[in-house]
C-alpha positions as CSV (number, residue, x, y, z in Angstrom):
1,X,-144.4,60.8,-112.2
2,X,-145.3,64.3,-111.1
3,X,-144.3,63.6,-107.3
4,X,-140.7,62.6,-109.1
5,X,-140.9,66.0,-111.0
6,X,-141.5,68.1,-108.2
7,X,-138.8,66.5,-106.1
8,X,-136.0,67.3,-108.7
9,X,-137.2,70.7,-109.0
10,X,-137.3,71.6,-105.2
11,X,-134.0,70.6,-105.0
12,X,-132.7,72.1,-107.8
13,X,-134.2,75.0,-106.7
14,X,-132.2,74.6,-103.1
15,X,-129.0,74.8,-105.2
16,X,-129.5,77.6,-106.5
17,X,-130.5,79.4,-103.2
18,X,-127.3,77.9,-101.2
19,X,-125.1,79.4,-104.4
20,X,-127.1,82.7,-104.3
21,X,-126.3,82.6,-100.6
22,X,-122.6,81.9,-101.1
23,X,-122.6,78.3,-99.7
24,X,-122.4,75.9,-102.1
25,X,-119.5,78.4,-104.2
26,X,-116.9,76.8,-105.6
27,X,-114.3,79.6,-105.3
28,X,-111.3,79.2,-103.5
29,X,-111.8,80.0,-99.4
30,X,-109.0,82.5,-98.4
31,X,-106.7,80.7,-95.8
32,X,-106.5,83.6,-93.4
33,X,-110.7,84.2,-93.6
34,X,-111.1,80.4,-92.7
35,X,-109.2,80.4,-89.3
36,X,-108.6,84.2,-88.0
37,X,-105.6,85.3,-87.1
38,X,-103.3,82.8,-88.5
39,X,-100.8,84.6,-90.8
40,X,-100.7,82.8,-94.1
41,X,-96.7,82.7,-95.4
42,X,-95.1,81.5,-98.7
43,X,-91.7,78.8,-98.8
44,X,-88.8,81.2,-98.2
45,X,-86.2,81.9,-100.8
46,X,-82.7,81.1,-99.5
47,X,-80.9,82.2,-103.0
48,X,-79.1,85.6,-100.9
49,X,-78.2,83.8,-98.1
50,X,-76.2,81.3,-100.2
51,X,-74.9,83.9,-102.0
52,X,-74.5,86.0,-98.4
53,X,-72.7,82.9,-96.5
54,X,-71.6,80.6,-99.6
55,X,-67.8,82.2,-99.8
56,X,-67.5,81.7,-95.9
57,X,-67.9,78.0,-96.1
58,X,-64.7,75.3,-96.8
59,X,-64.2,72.3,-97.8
60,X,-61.9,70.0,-95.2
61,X,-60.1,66.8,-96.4
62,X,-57.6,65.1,-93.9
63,X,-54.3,62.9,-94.9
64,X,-52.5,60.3,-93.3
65,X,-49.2,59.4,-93.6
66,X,-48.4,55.8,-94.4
67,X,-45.1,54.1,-95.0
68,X,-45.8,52.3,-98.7
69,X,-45.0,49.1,-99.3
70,X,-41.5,47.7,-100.1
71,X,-40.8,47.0,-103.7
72,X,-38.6,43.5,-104.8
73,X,-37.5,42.3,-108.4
74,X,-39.2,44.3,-111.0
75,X,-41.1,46.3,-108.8
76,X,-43.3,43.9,-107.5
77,X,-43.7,44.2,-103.3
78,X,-42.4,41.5,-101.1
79,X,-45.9,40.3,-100.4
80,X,-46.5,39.3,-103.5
81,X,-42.9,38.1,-104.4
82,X,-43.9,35.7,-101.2
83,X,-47.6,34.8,-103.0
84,X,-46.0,33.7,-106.0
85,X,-43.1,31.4,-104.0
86,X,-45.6,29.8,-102.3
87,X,-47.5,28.5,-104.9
88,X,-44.6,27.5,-107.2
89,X,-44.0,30.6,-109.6
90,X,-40.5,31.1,-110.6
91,X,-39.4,34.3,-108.7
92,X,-35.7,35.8,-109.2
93,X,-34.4,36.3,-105.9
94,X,-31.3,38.6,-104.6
95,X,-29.1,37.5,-101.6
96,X,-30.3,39.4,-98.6
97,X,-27.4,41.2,-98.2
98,X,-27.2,42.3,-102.0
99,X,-30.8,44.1,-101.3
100,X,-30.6,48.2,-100.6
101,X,-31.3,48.9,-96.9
102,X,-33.1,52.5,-97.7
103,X,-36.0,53.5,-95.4
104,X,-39.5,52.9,-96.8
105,X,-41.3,56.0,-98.2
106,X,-44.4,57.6,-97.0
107,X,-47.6,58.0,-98.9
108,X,-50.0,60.5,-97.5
109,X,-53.6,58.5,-97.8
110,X,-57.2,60.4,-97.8
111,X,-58.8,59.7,-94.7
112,X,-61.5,62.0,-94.1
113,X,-63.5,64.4,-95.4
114,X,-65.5,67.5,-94.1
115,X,-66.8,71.2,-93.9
116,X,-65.7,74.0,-92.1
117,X,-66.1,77.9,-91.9
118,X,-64.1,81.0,-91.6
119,X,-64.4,82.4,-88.0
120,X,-62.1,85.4,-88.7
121,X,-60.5,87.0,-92.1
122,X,-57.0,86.2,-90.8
123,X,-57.7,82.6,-91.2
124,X,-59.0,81.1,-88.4
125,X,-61.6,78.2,-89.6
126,X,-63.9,76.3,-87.4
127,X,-65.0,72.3,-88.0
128,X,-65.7,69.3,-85.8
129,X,-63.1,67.4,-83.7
130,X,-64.1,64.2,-85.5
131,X,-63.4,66.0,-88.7
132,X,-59.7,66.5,-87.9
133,X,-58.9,63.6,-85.1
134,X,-55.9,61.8,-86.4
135,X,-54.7,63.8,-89.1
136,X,-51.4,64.6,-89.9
137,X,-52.5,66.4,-92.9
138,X,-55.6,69.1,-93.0
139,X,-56.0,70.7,-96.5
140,X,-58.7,73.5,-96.4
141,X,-60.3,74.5,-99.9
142,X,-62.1,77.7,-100.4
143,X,-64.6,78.5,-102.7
144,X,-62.6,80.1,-105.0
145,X,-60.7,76.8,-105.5
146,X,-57.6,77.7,-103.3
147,X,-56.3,75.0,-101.4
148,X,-54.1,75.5,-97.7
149,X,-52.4,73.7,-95.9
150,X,-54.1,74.0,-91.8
151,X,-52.6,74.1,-88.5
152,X,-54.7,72.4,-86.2
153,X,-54.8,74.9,-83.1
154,X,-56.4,72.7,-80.9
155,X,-59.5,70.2,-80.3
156,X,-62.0,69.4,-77.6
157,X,-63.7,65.9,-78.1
158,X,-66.7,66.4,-75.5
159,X,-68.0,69.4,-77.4
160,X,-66.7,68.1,-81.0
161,X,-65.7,71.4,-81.9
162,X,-62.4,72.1,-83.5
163,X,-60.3,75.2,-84.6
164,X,-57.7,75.3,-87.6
165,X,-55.5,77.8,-88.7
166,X,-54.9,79.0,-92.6
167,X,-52.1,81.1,-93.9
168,X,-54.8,83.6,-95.6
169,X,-55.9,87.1,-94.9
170,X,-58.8,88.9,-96.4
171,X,-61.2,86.2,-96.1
172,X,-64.9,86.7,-96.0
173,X,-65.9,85.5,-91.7
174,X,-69.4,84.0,-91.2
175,X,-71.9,86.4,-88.9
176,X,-72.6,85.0,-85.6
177,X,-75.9,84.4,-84.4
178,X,-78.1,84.6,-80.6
179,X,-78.9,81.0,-80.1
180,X,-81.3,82.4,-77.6
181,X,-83.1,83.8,-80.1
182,X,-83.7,80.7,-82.2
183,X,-86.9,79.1,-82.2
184,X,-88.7,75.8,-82.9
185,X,-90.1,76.0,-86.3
186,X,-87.9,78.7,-87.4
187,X,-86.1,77.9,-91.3
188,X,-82.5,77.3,-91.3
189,X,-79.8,75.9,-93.8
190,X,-76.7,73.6,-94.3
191,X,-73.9,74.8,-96.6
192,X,-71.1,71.8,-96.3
193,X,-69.8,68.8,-98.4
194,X,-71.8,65.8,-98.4
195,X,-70.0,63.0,-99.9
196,X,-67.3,65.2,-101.1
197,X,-70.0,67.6,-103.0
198,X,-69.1,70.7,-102.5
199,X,-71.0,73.7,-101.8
200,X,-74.0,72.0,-101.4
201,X,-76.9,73.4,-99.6
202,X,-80.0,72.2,-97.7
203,X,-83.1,73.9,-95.6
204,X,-85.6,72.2,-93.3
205,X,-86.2,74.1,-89.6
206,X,-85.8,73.5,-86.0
207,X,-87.1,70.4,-84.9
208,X,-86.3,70.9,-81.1
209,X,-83.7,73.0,-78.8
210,X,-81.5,71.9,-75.9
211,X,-81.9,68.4,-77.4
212,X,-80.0,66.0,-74.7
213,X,-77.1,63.3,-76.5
214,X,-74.3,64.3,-74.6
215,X,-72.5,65.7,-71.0
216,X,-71.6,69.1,-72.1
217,X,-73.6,70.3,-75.4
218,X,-77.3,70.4,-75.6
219,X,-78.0,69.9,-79.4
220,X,-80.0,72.2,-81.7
221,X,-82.0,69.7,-83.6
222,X,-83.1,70.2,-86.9
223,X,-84.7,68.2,-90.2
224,X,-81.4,69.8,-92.4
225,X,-80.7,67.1,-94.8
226,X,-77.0,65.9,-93.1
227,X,-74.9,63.7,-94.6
228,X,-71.7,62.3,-94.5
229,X,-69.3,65.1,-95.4
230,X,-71.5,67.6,-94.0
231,X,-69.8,67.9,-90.4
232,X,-68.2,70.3,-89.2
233,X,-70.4,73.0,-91.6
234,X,-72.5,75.8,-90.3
235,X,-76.3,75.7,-89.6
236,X,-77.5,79.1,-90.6
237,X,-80.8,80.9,-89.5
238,X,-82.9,83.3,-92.1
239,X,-80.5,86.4,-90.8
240,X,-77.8,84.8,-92.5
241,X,-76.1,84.1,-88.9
242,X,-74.5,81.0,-87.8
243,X,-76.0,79.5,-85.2
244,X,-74.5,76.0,-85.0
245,X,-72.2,73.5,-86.4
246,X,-73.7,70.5,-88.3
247,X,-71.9,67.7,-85.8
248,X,-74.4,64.6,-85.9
249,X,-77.5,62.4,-87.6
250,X,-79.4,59.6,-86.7
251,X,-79.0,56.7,-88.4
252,X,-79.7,53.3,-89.3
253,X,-78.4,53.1,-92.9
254,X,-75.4,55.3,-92.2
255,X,-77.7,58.4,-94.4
256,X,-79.9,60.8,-93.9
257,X,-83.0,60.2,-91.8
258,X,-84.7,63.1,-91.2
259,X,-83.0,64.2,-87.6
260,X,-80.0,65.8,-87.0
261,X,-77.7,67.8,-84.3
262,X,-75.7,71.0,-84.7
263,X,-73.7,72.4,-81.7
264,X,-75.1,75.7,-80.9
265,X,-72.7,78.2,-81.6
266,X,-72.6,80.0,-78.2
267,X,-70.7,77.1,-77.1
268,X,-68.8,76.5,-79.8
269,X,-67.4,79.8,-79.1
270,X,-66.5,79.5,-76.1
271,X,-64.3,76.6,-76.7
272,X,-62.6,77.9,-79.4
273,X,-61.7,81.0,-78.0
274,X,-60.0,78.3,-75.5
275,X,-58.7,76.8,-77.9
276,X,-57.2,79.7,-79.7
277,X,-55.2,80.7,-76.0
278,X,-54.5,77.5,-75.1
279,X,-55.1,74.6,-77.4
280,X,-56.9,72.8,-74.9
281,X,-60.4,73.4,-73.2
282,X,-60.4,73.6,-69.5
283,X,-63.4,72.6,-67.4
284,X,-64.0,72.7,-63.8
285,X,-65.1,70.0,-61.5
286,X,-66.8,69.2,-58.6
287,X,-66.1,65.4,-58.3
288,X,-69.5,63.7,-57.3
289,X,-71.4,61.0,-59.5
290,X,-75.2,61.9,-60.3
291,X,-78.3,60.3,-61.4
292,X,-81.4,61.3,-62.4
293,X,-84.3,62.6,-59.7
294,X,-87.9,61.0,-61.0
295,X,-91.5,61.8,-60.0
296,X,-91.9,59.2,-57.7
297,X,-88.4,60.3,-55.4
298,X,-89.5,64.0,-56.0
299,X,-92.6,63.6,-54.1
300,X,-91.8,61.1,-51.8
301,X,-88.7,63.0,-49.7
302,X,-90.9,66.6,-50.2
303,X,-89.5,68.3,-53.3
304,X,-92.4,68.9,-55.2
305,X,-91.5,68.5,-59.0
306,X,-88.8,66.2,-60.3
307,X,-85.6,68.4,-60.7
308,X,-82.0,68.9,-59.9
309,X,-79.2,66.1,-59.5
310,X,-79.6,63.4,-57.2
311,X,-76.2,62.7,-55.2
312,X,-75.1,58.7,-55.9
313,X,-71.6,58.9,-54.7
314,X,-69.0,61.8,-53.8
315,X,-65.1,61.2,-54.8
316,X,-63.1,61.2,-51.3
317,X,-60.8,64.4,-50.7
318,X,-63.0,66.3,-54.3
319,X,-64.3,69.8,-53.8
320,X,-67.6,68.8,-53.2
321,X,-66.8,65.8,-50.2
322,X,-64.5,69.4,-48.6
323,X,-67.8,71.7,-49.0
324,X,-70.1,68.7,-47.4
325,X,-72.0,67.1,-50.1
326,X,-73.1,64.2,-48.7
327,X,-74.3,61.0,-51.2
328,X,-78.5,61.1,-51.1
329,X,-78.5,64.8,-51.7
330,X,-80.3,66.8,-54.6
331,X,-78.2,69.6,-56.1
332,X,-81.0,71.8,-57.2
333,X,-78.9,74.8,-58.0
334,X,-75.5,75.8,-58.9
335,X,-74.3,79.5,-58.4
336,X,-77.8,80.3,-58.4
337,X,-78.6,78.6,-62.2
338,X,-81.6,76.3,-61.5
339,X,-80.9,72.2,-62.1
340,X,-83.8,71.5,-64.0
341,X,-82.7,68.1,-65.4
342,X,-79.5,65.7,-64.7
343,X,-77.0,67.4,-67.6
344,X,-77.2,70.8,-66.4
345,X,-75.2,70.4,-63.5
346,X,-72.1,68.8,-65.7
347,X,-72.6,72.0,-68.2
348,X,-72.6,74.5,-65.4
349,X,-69.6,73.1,-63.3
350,X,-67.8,72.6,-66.8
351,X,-68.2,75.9,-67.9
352,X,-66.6,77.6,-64.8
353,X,-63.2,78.0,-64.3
354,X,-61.3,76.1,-62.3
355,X,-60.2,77.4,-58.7
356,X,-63.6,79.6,-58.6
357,X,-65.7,79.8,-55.4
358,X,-69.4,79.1,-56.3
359,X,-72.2,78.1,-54.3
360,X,-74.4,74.9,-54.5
361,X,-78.1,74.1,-53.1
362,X,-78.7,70.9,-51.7
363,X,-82.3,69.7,-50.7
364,X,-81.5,67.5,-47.8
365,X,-83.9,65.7,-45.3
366,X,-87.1,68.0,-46.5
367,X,-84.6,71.5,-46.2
368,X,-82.3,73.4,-48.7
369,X,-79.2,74.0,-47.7
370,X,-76.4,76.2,-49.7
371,X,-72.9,75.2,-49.4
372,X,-69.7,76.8,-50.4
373,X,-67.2,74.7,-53.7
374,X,-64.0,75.8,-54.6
375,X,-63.8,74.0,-58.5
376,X,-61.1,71.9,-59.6
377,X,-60.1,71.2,-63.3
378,X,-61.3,68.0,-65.1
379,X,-58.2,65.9,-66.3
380,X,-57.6,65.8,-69.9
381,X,-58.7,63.3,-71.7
382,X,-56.0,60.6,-72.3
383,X,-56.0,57.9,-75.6
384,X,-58.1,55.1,-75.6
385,X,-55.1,51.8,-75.7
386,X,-55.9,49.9,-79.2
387,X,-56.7,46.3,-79.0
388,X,-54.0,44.6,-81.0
389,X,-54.1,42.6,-84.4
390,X,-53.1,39.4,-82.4
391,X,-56.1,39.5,-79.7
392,X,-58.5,37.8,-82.5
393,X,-62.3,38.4,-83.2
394,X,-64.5,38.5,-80.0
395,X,-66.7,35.6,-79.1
396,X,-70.3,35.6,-80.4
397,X,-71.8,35.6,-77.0
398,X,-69.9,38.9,-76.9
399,X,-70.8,40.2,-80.2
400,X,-74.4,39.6,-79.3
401,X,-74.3,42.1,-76.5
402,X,-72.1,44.2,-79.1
403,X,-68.7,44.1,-76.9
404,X,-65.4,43.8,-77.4
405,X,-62.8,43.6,-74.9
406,X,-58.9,42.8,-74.1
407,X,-56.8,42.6,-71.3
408,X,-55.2,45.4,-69.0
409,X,-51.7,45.3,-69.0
410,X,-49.6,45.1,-66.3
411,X,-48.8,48.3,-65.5
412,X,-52.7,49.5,-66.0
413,X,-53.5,47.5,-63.6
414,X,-50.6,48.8,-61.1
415,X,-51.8,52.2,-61.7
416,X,-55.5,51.6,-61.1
417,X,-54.8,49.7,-58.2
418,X,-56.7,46.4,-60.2
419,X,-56.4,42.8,-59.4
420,X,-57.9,42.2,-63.0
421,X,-60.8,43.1,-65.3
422,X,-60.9,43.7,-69.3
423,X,-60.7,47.0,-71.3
424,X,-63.9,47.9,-73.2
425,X,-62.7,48.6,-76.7
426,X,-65.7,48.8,-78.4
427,X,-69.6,48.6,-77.6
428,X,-72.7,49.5,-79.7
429,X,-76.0,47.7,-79.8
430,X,-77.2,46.3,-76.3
431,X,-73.9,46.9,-74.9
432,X,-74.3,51.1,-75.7
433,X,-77.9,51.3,-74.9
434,X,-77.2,49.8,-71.3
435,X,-74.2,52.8,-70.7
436,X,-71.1,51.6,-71.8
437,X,-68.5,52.8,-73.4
438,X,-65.3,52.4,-75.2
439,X,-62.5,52.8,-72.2
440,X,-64.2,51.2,-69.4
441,X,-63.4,48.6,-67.2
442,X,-65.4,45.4,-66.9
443,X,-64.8,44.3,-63.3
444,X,-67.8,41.8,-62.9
445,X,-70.0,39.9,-65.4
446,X,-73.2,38.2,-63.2
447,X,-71.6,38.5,-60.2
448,X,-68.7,36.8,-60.9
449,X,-65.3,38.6,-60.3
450,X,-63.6,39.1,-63.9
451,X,-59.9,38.5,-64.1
452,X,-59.1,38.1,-67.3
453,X,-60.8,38.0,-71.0
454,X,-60.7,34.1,-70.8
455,X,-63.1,34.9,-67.3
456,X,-65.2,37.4,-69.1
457,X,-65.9,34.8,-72.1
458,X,-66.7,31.6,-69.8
459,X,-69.1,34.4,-67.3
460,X,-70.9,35.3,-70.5
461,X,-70.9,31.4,-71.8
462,X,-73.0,30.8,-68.4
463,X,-75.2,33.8,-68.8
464,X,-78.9,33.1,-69.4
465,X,-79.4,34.6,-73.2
466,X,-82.5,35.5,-72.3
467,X,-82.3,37.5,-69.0
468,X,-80.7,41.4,-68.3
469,X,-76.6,40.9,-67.6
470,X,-75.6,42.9,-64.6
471,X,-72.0,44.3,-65.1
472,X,-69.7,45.7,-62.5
473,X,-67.9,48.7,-64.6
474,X,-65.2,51.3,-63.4
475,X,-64.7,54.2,-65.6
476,X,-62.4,56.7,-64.4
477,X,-62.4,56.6,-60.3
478,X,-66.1,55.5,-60.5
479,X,-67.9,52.2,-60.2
480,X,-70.9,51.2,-61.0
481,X,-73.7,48.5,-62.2
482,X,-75.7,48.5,-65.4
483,X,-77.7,46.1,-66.6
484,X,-77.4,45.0,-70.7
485,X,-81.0,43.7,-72.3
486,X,-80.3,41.1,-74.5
487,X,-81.3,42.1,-78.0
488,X,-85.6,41.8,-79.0
């Protein structure tokens, strides 16, 4: 009993020492005291720059113009004069050449919806290509509830930036921001219109910079809450700057997920100011076809750390087959810019003008070796060909590997100097994730030559569903193989 006694005692009697002494306290431990040197900061309050940039953002909803349908006997249309014949229904009819000829009228149909914001107070309002692509009708709306009627000045579909035109002066312009000075982890918002709700805003921060999703724009990417409705907006940094335009998400719903892409807005800059000359972007080329330099290469042939653009094939009588490039070479530098990874060398030859002398490094046989380019001008783009209503539903073997295809036409295949093949017109799933795209050319499915869609669907009939498909694809003056994985 007493040993029981004295053992509660001794340790109340610890307690109280450690509390005398401060250890065993129960008040709050002060953040900055606990780990030194890291600076304690409260949730940042965005209220002035809404109120700062609000008025600069706009609302974009696109129309298209569609011929509505003909109207018969008591204003019914023809196709369901024709329903109710079919099945029996007393219809009044009127001799053929009793009924009006007039032309059909045109109904202008919502097609789109997105943001935008004012790059200058005489108008001039900035979105994404996608925003605007196949419009015949853009309709900016202000904050103040004005609505416009916009000229589409031009768009450029590799950056997805696009610049429209309002008859408005006096208009409060956006601030533009140093991307350079942008940092991981910094706070940044989205003012724009997701779903049609206008004037909605949303904060998160950088997630990562110089993100890589496409040839010519390295993506700022942020955890902004993006939406559908939200492209084409402005991502804005604690300054009140722009910095980028809201362009893309990732998704597997078709929502928000917690990553998504602006354009940084030194580029979109520099295209619209293009844009605003000449309606069009021009971009130089050099004409080779690159791929990716690894470790393993790196160290084997002497370069030391995997960098630059490996050489896979160089277009006959391009710039760079004139100035020597030679298939097997590394282009480690372009007018003096480093190649650190495979999309900086599109970005840098893009970005100079066309007919300009620069100077690219090659590391050849264990040397480097600078040689002398005169830059040509990429093509524009030219429309993707439609598959039409009457080419049917592709087969399942295809929709498994997520294609769909149709035949070239006679003269395509003139001009490409083809014997055959089949026009990609769509592919996601396995299809996209092996490299293909809507627009190429399937030449080859497993070896065997493809002549026609009824080739392609019998060479994917035989296929093994459980093996990689090699396919034999031409896009633009290039061929080349990729491999599609069937799906897991």
């Amino acid at each position: 009993m007493f040993q029981t006694l004295w053992k509660k005692f001794s340790a109340l009697a610890l307690f109280a020492m450690l509390v005398g002494a401060g250890v065993g306290s129960l008040a709050p431990v002060n953040a900055a005291q606990a780990q030194p040197g890291v600076v304690v900061r409260t949730l940042p309050d965005f209220t002035d720059l809404v109120e700062q940039v609000g008025p600069s953002v706009v609302n974009i909803r696109t129309l298209e113009r569609v011929s509505a349908p003909s109207l018969g006997m008591d204003g019914m249309d023809e196709d369901m004069l024709e329903f109710l014949r079919r099945f029996g229904f007393p219809v009044p009819s009127v001799p053929r050449q009793q009924k009006p000829q007039r032309p059909q009228p045109q109904e202008e149909q919502p097609v789109g919806l997105g943001s935008g914001f004012i790059l200058s107070s005489d108008g001039y309002v900035m979105t994404n290509a996608h925003v605007v692509e196949g419009a015949d009708e853009v309709i900016v709306t202000l904050t103040d509830k004005r609505e416009f009627k916009a000229k589409i000045i031009g768009s450029d579909k590799r950056t997805d930036v696009a610049l429209v035109k309002i008859n408005a002066t006096g208009l409060p312009a956006v601030k533009i921001g140093d991307v350079n000075r942008l940092k991981v982890g910094e706070w940044v918002i989205a003012i724009g219109s997701p779903f049609g709700l206008e004037n909605s805003v949303t904060a998160g921060i950088v997630s990562a910079k110089q993100r890589d999703t496409g040839d010519y724009v390295p993506f700022i990417q942020t955890d902004v809450a993006i939406n559908p409705g939200n492209s084409g907006g402005p991502l804005i940094n604690m300054r009140g700057e722009v910095v980028g335009i809201n362009s893309q998400i990732y998704s597997r719903s078709g929502g928000y997920m917690g990553i998504s892409f602006a354009i940084p807005i030194d580029e979109a800059m520099r295209v619209s100011e293009q844009l605003r000359t000449t309606g069009r972007v021009i971009r130089g080329r050099i004409g080779v076809q690159i791929g990716p330099v690894t470790k393993d290469i790196a160290e084997s042939i002497g370069l030391g750390k995997p960098m630059g653009a490996l050489v896979t094939g160089v277009e006959a009588g391009s710039p760079a087959d004139k100035a020597g490039v030679e298939p097997g070479d590394i282009i480690t530098r372009f007018d003096g810019k480093p190649i650190e990874k495979l999309s900086d060398l599109p970005r840098l030859v893009g970005n100079t003008k066309p007919g300009t002398r620069s100077t690219i490094t090659v590391f050849r046989r264990g040397k480097s070796k600078d040689l002398s380019v005169l830059v040509a001008e990429v093509e524009p783009d030219e429309p993707v060909a439609q598959p039409s209503e009457r080419e049917g539903k592709p087969s399942s073997a295809a929709q498994q590997l997520g294609l769909a295809v149709r035949p070239l036409t006679e003269a395509q295949k003139k001009e490409l100097k083809l014997r055959g093949g089949v026009l990609v017109t769509q592919a996601v799933g396995p299809a996209a994730r092996a490299g293909l795209r809507e627009g190429d050319i399937i030449l080859a499915v497993a070896n065997v030559e493809i002549l026609s869609v009824k080739d392609f669907e019998a060479a994917l009939a035989r296929a093994d569903k459980g093996k990689p498909l090699n396919v034999l694809f031409r896009r633009g003056d290039w061929v080349q193989y990729t491999l599609i994985r069937p799906a897991k």
